[in-house]
Structure formats: C-alpha cells, structure tokens
C-alpha positions as CSV (number, residue, x, y, z in Angstrom):
1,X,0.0,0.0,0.0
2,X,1.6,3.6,-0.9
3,X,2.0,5.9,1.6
4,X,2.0,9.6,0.2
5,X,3.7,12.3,2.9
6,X,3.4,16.2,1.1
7,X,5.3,19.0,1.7
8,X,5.3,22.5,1.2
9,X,8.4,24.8,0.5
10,X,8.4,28.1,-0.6
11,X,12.3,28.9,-1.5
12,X,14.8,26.8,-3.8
13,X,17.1,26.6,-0.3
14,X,14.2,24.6,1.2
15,X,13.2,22.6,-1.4
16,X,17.6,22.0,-1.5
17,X,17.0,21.2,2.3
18,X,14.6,18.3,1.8
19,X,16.4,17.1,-0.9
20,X,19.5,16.5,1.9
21,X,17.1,15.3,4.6
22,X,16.2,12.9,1.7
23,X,19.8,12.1,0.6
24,X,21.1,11.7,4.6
25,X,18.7,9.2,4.7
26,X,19.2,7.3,1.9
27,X,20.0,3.8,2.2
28,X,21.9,1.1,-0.6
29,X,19.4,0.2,-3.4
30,X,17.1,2.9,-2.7
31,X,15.3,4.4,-6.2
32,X,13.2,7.9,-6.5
33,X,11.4,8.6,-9.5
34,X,11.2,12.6,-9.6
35,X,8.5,13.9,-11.4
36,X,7.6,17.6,-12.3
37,X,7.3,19.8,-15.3
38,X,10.1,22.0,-16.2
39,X,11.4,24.6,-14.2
40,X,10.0,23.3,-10.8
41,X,13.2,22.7,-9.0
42,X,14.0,18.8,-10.0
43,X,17.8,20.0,-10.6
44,X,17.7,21.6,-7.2
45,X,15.8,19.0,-5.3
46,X,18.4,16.5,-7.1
47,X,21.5,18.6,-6.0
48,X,20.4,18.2,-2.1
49,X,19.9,15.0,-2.3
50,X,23.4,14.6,-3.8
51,X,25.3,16.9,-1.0
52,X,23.1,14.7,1.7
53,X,24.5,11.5,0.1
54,X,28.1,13.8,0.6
55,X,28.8,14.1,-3.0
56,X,30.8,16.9,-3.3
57,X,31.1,19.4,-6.8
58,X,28.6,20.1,-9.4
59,X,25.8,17.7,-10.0
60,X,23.7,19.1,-13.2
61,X,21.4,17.7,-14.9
62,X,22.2,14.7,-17.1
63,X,20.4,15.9,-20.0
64,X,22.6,14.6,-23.1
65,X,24.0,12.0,-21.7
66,X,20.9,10.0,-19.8
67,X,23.5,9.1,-16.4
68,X,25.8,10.9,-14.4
69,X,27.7,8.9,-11.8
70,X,28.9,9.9,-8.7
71,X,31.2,7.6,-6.3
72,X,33.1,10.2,-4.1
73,X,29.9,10.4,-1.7
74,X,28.9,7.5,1.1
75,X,27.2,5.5,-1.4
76,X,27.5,6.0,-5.1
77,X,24.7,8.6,-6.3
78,X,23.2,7.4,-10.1
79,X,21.3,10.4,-11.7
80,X,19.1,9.6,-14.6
81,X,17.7,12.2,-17.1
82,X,15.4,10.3,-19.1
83,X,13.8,13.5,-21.0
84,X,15.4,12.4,-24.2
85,X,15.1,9.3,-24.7
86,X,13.1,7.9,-27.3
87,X,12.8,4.3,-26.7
88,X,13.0,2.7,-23.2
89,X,15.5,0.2,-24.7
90,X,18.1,3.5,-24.4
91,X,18.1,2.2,-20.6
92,X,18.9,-0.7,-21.2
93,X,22.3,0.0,-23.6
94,X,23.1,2.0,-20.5
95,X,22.7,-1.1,-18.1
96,X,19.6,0.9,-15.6
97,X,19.5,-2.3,-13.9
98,X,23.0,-2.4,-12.4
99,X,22.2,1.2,-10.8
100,X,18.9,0.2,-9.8
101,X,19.7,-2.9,-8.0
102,X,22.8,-2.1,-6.9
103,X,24.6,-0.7,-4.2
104,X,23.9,3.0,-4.5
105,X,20.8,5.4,-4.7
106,X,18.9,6.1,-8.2
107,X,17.1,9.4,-8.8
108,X,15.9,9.2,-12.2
109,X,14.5,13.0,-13.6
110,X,11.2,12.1,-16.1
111,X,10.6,9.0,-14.5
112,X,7.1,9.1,-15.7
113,X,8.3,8.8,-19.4
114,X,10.0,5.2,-18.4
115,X,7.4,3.7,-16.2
116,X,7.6,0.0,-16.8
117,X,11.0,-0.3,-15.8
118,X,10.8,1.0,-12.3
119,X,11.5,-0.9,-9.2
120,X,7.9,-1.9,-7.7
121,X,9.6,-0.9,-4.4
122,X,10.5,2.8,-5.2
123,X,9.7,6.6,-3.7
124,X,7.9,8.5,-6.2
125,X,8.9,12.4,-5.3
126,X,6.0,14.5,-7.8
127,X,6.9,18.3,-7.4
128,X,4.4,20.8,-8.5
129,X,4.2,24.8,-8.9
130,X,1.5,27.0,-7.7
131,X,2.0,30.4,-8.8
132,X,-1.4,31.8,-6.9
133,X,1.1,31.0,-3.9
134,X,4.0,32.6,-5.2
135,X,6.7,32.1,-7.6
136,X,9.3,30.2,-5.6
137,X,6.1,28.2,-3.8
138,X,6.5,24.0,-4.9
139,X,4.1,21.3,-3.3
140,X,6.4,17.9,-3.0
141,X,4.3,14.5,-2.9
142,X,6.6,11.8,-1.6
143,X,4.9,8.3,-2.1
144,X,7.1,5.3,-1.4
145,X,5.6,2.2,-3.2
C-alpha cells in the first residue's frame, strides 16, 4: 500500500533542504522517481539529495548524456535524465539495472516517461508549482511504493 507524505516549501534553499534530509537518509538500493514539469526545482531538489549523500562538486542535470555517476559520496549517487530518450531500450544499452539494483541510490528525472521499468519498491517524489502562492512556492508529494 503507498504511503504519500506532502510538503510545502516556498524557496529553492528549502526545497535544496529536503532534498538533503532525503539524501542523509538514503539507504543502498534505494530508487526515487522525480517527477515535475520544467522549471519546478528537480535540478535543485536532485542537487540536495546529492550533498546529503556527501557528493561533493557540481551535480547538473544529465540531460545529453541519460546518467551521471557519482562515487566520491557514502554511497555512489546514479542520476538519470530520461527526458530524451526515445525508446526505453536506451536504458537498457546504458545497463539501468546495475544502478537500480545495486549498491547505490537512483534518482531518475522524467521517471514518468520510463514507467515500466521502475523498481515496484520505489519513492515516487511529484513536485508541482502553484503560482497563486507565489513564484518560488513548490508542493512535493513523496509516495514510497
């Protein structure tokens, strides 16, 4: 049964927070799906979760390249930008499965383009805009199936 917990921020540092809350407690194997339209704050959101997992340096957005690696943190931090891919077979050329059952945390950006290949165990982080609120103002819905 999912569980959905929601959260409110209202500045990219906050929304940078959670994502380190999220990335401190990150565990081996652990997969997020992070879905949003552009410019909600996925790059930002991703970038906590990287300095929570104690990567250190720029993390971007993978965006022609599908996976960025990172190994210096305390468990190696896969981040998957599947906005241009146009066949779900791209993942596997790229071997998805070793990051996703391995020993490190997945965040894959778009998630909702690749469905059928996501773990059934996996949080599904949905970030949203709501300009009546104000410009910086994102809901977060974190559902871990």
């Amino acid at each position: 049964m999912a569980r959905t917990t929601r959260i409110e921020t209202n500045t990219p540092e906050e929304t940078y927070a959670l994502g380190m809350e999220i990335g401190k407690k990150s565990k081996s194997g652990q997969v997020y799906s992070l879905i949003g339209d552009l410019g909600v704050g996925k790059t930002v959101f991703t970038q906590g979760v990287a300095a929570g997992l104690g990567v250190e340096g720029p993390v971007n957005s993978p965006t022609f390249t599908i996976l960025q690696v990172y190994e210096e943190g305390r468990l190696p931090f896969y981040h998957f930008d599947v906005y241009r891919i146009s066949d779900v077979e791209e993942m596997d050329e790229i071997g998805y499965e070793d990051c996703f059952y391995g020993e490190g945390v997945s965040l894959i950006e778009w998630a909702n383009l690749v469905p059928e290949i996501l773990p059934e165990h996996h949080t599904e982080v949905r970030i949203e805009k709501d300009l009546q609120k104000g410009f910086d103002y994102r809901r977060i819905s974190i559902t871990e199936y």
